[in-house]
C-alpha positions as CSV (number, residue, x, y, z in Angstrom):
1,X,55.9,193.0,-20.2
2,X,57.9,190.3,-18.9
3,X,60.8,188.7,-21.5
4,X,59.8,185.2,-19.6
5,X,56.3,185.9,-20.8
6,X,56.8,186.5,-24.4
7,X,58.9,183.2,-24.5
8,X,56.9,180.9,-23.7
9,X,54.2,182.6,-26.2
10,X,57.0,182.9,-29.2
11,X,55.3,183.3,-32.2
12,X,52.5,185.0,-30.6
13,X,53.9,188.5,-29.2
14,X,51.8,190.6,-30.8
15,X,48.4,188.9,-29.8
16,X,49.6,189.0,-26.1
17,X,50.4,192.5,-26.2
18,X,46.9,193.1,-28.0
19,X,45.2,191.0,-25.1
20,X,46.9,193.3,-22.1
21,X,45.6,196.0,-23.9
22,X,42.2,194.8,-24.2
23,X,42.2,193.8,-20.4
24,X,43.6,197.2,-19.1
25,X,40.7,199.2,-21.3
26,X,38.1,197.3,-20.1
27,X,39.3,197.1,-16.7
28,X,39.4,200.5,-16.8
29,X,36.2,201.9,-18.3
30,X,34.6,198.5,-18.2
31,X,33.5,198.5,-22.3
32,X,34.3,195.3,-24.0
33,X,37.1,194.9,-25.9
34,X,36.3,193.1,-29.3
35,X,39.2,191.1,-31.0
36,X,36.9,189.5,-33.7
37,X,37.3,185.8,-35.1
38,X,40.4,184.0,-34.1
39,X,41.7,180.2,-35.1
40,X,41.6,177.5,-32.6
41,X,45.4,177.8,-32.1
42,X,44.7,181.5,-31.1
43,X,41.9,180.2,-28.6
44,X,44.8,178.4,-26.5
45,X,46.5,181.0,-26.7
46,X,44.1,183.0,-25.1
47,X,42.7,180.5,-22.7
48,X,46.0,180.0,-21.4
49,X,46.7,183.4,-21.0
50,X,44.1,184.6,-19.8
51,X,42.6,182.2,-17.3
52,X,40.2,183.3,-14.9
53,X,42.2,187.2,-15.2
54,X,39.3,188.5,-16.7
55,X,35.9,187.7,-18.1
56,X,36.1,186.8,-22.2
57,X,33.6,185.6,-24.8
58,X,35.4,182.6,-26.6
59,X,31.9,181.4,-29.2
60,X,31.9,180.6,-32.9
61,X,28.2,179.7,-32.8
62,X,28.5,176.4,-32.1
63,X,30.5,174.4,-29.7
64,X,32.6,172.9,-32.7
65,X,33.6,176.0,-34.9
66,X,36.9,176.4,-36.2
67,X,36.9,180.2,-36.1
68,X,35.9,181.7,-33.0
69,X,34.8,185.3,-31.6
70,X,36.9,187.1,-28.9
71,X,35.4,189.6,-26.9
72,X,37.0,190.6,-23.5
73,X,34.3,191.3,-20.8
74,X,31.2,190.0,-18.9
75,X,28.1,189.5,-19.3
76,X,28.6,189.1,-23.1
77,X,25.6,187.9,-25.8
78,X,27.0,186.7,-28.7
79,X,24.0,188.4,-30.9
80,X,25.9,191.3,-30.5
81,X,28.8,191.1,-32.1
82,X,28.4,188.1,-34.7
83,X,25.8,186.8,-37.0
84,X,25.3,183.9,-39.3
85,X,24.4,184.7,-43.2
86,X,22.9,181.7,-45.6
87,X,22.7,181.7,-49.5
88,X,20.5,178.8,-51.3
89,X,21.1,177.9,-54.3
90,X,20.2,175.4,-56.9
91,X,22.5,172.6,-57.2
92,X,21.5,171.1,-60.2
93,X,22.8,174.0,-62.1
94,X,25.6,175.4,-59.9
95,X,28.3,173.2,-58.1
96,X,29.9,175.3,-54.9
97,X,33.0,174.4,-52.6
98,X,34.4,175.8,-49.2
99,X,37.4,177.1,-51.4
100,X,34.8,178.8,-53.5
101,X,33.0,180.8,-50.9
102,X,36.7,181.6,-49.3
103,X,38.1,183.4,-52.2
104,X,34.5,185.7,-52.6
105,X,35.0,186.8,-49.0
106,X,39.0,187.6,-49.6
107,X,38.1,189.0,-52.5
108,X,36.2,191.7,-51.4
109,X,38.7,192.8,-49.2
110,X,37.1,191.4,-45.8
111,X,39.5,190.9,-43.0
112,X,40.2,187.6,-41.6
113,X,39.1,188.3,-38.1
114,X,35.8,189.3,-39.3
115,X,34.3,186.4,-40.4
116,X,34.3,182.8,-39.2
117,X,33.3,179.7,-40.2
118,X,32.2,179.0,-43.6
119,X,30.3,175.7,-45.3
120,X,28.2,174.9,-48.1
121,X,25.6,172.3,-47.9
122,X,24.0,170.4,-50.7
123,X,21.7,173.5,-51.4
124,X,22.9,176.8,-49.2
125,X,26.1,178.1,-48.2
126,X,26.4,179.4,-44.8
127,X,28.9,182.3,-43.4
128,X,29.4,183.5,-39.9
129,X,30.8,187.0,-39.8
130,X,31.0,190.1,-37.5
131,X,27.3,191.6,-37.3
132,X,29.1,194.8,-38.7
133,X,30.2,193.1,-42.0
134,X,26.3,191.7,-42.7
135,X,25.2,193.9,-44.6
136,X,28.4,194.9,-46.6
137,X,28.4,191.2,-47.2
138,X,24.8,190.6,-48.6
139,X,25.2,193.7,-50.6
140,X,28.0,192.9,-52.3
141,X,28.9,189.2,-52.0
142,X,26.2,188.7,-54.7
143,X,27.9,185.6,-56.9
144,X,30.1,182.6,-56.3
145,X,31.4,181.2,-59.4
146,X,28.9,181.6,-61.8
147,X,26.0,181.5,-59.5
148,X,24.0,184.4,-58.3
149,X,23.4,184.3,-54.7
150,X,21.5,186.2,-52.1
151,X,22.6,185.9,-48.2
152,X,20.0,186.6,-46.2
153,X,20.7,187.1,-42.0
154,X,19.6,184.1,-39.7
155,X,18.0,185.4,-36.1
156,X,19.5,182.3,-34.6
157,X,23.0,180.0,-35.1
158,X,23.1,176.9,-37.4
159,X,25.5,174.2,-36.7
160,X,27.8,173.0,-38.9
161,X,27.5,168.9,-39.7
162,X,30.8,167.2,-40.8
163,X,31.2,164.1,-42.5
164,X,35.2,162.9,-42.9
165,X,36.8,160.3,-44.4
166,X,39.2,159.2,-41.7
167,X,42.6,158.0,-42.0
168,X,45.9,158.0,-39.8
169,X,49.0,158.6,-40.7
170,X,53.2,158.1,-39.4
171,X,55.3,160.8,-38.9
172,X,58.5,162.2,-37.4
173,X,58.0,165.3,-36.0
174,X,54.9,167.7,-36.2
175,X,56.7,170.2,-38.6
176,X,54.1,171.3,-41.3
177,X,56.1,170.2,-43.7
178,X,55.9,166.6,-42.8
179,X,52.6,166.2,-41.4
180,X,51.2,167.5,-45.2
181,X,53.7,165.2,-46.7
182,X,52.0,162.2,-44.8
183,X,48.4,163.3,-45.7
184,X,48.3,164.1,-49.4
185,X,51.1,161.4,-50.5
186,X,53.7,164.1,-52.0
187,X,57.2,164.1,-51.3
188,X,58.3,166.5,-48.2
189,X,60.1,168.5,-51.2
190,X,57.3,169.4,-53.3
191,X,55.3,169.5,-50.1
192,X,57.6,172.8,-48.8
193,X,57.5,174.1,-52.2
194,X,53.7,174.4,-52.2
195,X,54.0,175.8,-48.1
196,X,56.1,178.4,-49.7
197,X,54.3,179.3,-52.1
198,X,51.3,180.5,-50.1
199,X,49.3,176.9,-50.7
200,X,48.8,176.4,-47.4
201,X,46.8,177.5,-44.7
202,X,46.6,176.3,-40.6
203,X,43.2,177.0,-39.0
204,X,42.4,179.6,-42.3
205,X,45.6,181.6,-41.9
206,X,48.5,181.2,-44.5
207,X,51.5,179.7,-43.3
208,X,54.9,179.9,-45.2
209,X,57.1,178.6,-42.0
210,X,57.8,174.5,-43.2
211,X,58.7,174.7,-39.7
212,X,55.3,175.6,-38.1
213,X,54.3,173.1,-35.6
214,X,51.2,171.6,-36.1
215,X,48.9,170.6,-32.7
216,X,45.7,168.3,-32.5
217,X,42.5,169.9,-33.8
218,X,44.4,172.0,-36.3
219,X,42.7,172.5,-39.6
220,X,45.1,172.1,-43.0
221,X,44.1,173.8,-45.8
222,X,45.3,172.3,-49.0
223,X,44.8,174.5,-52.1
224,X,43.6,172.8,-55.1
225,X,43.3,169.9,-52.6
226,X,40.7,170.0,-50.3
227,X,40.7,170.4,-45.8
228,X,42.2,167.9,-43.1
229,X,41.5,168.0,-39.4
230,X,44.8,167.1,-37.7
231,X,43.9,164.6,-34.4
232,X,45.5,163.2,-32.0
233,X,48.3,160.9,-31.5
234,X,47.3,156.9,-31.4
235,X,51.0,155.6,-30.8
236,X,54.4,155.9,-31.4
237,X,56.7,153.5,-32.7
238,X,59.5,151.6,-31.8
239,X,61.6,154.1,-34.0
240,X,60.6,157.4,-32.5
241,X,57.7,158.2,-34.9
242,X,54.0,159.3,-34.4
243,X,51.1,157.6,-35.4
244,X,48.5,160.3,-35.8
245,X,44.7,160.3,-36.1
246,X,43.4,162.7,-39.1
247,X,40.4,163.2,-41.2
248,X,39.2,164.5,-44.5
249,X,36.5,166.8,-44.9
250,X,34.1,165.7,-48.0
């Protein structure tokens, strides 16, 4: 592998060494190679790396998703590999959040690249995963809270609606530590305190680096908070700083 290579993807060695992999085994006996859900940050990564090198399945089960499915090969159908699971439940006795359906998954040990996006609606949650975590999942991801619930497998793939509360916000650099500073009105202090202390997550993956860089599209995680999509960049002012674009999910 090329040093030149692994610069310009710093941060991000180990997913290009995992992606030359998966293109040299299916080049050479031509069966897919599955990576499972990856982050949008991960999908330029692997858009840009890949290019037209090699056929790939980028597909979270809709065009929006937040969480996407790799698979390395052609003629791919996304039935394959990944599934979407729904729960109703009754709201009027039971009150469910995104952060609540997170922590079930993590706490049945489920890996982070095999499931995908997650949302609750006023009266069933939904939960894309690998199809080979489905029926672990409805057999054992049986309560949220204190509400018993029973996923059942959808034959085709919902979309997920958003609604935002939108907002824009001034910063200096893109540093994690900032950007959350500017959206949830906390000094940059207490701000790398709680990024430290495993609070925060980019695009559903804990980051601890106050340093990360945050990009447009990236989804914040704010523990005990609530989400924020990260958009793009509106102006800049006569000082230097960046006038940014960003929403609240609600």
């Amino acid at each position: 592998m090329n040093n030149n290579v692994f610069q310009h993807f710093q941060g991000y060695e180990l997913l290009i060494k995992t992606l030359d992999e998966g293109v040299r085994r299916y080049k050479r006996n031509g069966i897919p190679s599955v990576y499972g859900f990856v982050g949008l940050d991960v999908c330029n990564i692997v858009t840009r790396y890949l290019g037209n090198e090699v056929e790939y399945m980028l597909y979270g089960g809709y065009d929006k998703a937040f969480s996407k499915f790799l698979v390395i090969g052609d003629e791919i159908d996304p039935h394959d590999y990944m599934t979407c699971l729904k729960a109703p439940f009754n709201p009027a006795y039971n009150s469910i959040t995104h952060r609540d359906v997170l922590g079930a998954v993590y706490s049945l040990g489920i890996d982070e690249r095999q499931f995908g996006d997650m949302w609750v609606e006023e009266d069933a949650i939904y939960l894309y995963c690998d199809i080979n975590m489905a029926s672990y999942i409805v057999n054992n991801l049986t309560q949220i809270r204190r509400a018993r619930v029973q996923f059942q497998q959808l034959d085709y793939f919902p979309e997920q609606q958003f609604r935002f509360r939108e907002f824009q916000i001034t910063v200096s650099s893109m540093r994690l530590d900032r950007v959350l500073s500017a959206i949830i009105h906390k000094s940059r202090e207490k701000c790398q305190k709680m990024i430290r202390g495993s609070m925060i997550s980019v695009n559903y993956q804990t980051i601890e680096d106050c340093d990360h860089l945050c990009n447009n599209s990236d989804v914040l995680s704010v523990r005990g908070t609530g989400r924020f999509l990260i958009g793009e960049t509106v102006a800049q002012t006569r000082s230097g700083n960046l006038v940014i674009r960003a929403k609240q999910f609600i």
